[in-house]
N, C-alpha and C positions, 0 to 999 in steps of 0.2 A: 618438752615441745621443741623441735626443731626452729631454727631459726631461720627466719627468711623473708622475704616480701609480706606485709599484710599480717604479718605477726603481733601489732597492735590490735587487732580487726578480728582474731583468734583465738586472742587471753579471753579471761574473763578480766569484767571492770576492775576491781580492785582482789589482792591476797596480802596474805603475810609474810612472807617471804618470793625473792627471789633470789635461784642457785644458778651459777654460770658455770659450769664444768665443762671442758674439753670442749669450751666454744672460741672459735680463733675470730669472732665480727663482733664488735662492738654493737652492745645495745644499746636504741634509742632513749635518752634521757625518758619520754615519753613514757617508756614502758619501765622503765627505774623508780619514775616514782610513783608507780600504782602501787609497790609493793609497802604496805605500812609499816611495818614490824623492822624489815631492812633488806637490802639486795646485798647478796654474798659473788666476788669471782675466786674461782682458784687457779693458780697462778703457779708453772711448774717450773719455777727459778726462786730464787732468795731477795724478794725485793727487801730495799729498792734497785737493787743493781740486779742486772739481767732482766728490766723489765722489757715488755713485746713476744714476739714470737719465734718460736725455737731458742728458747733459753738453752735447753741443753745442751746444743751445737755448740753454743755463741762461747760456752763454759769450757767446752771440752778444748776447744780450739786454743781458747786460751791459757789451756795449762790450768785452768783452779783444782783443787786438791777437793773443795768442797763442794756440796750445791745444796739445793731446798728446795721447798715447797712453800705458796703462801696463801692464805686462806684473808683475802681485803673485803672492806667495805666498798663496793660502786658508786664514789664520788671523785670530782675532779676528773684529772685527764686520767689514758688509758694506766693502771694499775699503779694510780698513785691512790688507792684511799687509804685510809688509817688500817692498819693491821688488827687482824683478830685471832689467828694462831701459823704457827709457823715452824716448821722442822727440820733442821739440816741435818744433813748427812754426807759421809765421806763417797770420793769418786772413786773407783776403783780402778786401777789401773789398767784392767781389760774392758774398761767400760765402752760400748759405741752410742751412739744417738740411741739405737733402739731397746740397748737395757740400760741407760740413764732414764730413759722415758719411760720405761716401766717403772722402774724404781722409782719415779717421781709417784708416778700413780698407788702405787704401793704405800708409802711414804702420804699419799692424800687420804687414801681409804683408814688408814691407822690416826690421822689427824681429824678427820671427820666427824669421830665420837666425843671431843674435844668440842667442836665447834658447836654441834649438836648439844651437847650439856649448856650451851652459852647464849644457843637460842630458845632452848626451852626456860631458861633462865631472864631472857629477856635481856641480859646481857651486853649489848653488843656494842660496850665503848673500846675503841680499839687505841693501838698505838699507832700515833702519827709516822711517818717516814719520814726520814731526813734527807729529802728530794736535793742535797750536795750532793749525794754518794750514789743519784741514781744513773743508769744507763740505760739505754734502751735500743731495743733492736726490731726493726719495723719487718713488715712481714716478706717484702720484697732486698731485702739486704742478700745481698749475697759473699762468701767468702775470697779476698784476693784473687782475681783469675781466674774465678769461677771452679775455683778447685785443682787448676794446672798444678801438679807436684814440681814443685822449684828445689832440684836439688840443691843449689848454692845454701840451702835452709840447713840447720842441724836434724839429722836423720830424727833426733828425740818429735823437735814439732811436723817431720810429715808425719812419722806415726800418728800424732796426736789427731791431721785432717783426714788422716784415713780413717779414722775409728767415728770421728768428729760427724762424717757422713757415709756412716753408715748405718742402712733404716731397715738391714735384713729384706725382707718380703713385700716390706711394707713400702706404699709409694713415698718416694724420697722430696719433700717439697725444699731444697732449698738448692743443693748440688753434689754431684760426682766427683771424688778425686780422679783425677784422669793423667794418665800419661800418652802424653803426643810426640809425635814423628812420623815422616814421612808422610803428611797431610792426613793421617790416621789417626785415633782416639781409642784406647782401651782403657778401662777403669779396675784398678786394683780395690779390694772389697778387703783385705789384710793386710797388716806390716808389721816388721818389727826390727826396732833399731838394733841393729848389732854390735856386742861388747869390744871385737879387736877394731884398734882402729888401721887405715888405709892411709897410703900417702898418694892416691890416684885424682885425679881433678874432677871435679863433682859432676857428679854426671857419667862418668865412665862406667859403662858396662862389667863387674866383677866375675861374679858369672850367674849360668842360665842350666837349669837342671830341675825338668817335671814342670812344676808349678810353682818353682822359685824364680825370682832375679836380682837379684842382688847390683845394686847398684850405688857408687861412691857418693858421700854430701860434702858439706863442710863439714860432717863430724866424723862419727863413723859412720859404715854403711847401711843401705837399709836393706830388709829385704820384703820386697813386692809377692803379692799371692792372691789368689782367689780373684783370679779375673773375670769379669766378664764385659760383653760388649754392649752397646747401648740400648739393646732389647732383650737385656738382661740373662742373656745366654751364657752358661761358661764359657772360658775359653783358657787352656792349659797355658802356661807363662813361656814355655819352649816355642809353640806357638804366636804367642804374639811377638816373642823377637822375630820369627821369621819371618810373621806380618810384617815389621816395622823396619823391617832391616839390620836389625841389632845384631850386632858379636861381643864377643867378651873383646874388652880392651878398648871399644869405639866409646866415644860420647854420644847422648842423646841429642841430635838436633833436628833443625829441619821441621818442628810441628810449631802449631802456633804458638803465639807469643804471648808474656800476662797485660801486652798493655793490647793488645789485640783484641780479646778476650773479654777485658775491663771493659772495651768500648759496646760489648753486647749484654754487659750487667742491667742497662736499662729495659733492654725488651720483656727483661722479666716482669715489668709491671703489667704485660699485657696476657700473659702465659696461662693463667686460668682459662681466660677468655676463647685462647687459641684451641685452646685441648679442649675445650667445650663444643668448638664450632669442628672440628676436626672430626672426633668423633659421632657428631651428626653426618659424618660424609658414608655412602655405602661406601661398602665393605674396609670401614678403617674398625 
């Protein structure tokens, strides 16, 4: 059953279970405890840390090596209830948002038959969390700058916000990595830190060839690909220097800024809303 308005007024009076899968809204206590047997959520992060939503982002961003899945009971606040199974697994180095996210799902479906022995079993005493170690990331969080690539950074962590948001095909609910200049915005979709390092000032244009750019960090360099523009069109990386004004040898400047940026992190609270009323407009 989808959820939504009137979703109490839908169910039936009472069952034995309720299962929350790949549902991002909180159900009303209301409807938690019709269910007698127990109300199950799954959970695509390793609580208690990485609890809320886009665990996988929040993970990758940070550099963890590992992640999980978690299979709670619905009590307490959001995805603190006692544990009932739970599976980690390593991140892969070529990992983005959208095959961590599979792999989360994968990783659920495999943990499922597990869970399922526990309620046909009647089962369902879990283990508590140790709510010290939890985290949590709410669903309007967004990452530093909205995603601005800060070369001053080690080429290792932009790599990691490039991959961090990237959702493929899929609609990207959190943000862009983005490279600006020139009061312009183009979003790299790939990176990859490169092994020689550069003595050039972070920021400086290395070079530009097809659908590469290569540009200096504080570490070594990275190199930028798979661009596209904000209505997710490619656009070849020779190209967007020319858009942007770029040469080899120049620094990046001239686009906005992370505290710029920062200052429009809040209107995300309202962003569903927008794209809801937006798309009621003809012909949007």
């Amino acid at each position: 059953e989808k959820p939504g308005t009137g979703l109490a007024e839908r169910l039936p009076g009472q069952f034995d279970y309720l299962l929350s899968i790949a549902n991002l809204r909180i159900i009303p206590d209301v409807i938690v405890q019709r269910a007698t047997r127990g109300a199950i959520n799954f959970h695509d992060g390793p609580l208690p840390r990485y609890a809320g939503i886009n665990a996988p982002v929040w993970a990758l961003i940070a550099g963890e090596v590992e992640h999980g899945v978690s299979w709670h009971v619905m009590a307490g606040g959001p995805d603190e209830g006692d544990l009932l199974v739970q599976r980690l697994f390593p991140i892969e180095p070529s990992d983005t948002a959208l095959t961590l996210n599979a792999r989360c799902y994968e990783y659920g479906v495999d943990s499922f038959a597990e869970l399922l022995e526990r309620m046909e079993a009647s089962n369902l005493a879990g283990t508590a969390q140790d709510l010290t170690q939890r985290t949590y990331f709410p669903k309007h969080k967004r990452p530093a700058g909205l995603g601005l690539i800060d070369f001053a950074a080690p080429s290792e962590d932009i790599e990691r916000l490039v991959r961090a948001l990237h959702f493929g095909s899929y609609r990207n609910p959190v943000a862009l990595a983005k490279l600006c200049a020139a009061g312009k915005a183009f979003y790299p979709t790939q990176a990859s830190a490169q092994e020689s390092a550069s003595d050039a000032n972070p920021g400086t244009v290395l070079s530009v060839d097809g659908d590469k750019l290569v540009v200096a960090t504080s570490s070594t360099p990275i190199e930028l690909s798979h661009f596209v523009r904000a209505d997710r069109s490619a656009i070849p990386a020779d190209q967007v220097a020319r858009e942007l004004g770029l040469i080899v040898g120049q620094r990046i400047v001239g686009g906005a800024s992370k505290d710029e940026l920062e200052q429009l992190a809040p209107l995300c609270q309202s962003e569903d809303a927008w794209v809801a009323r937006l798309r009621r407009l003809d012909g949007v």
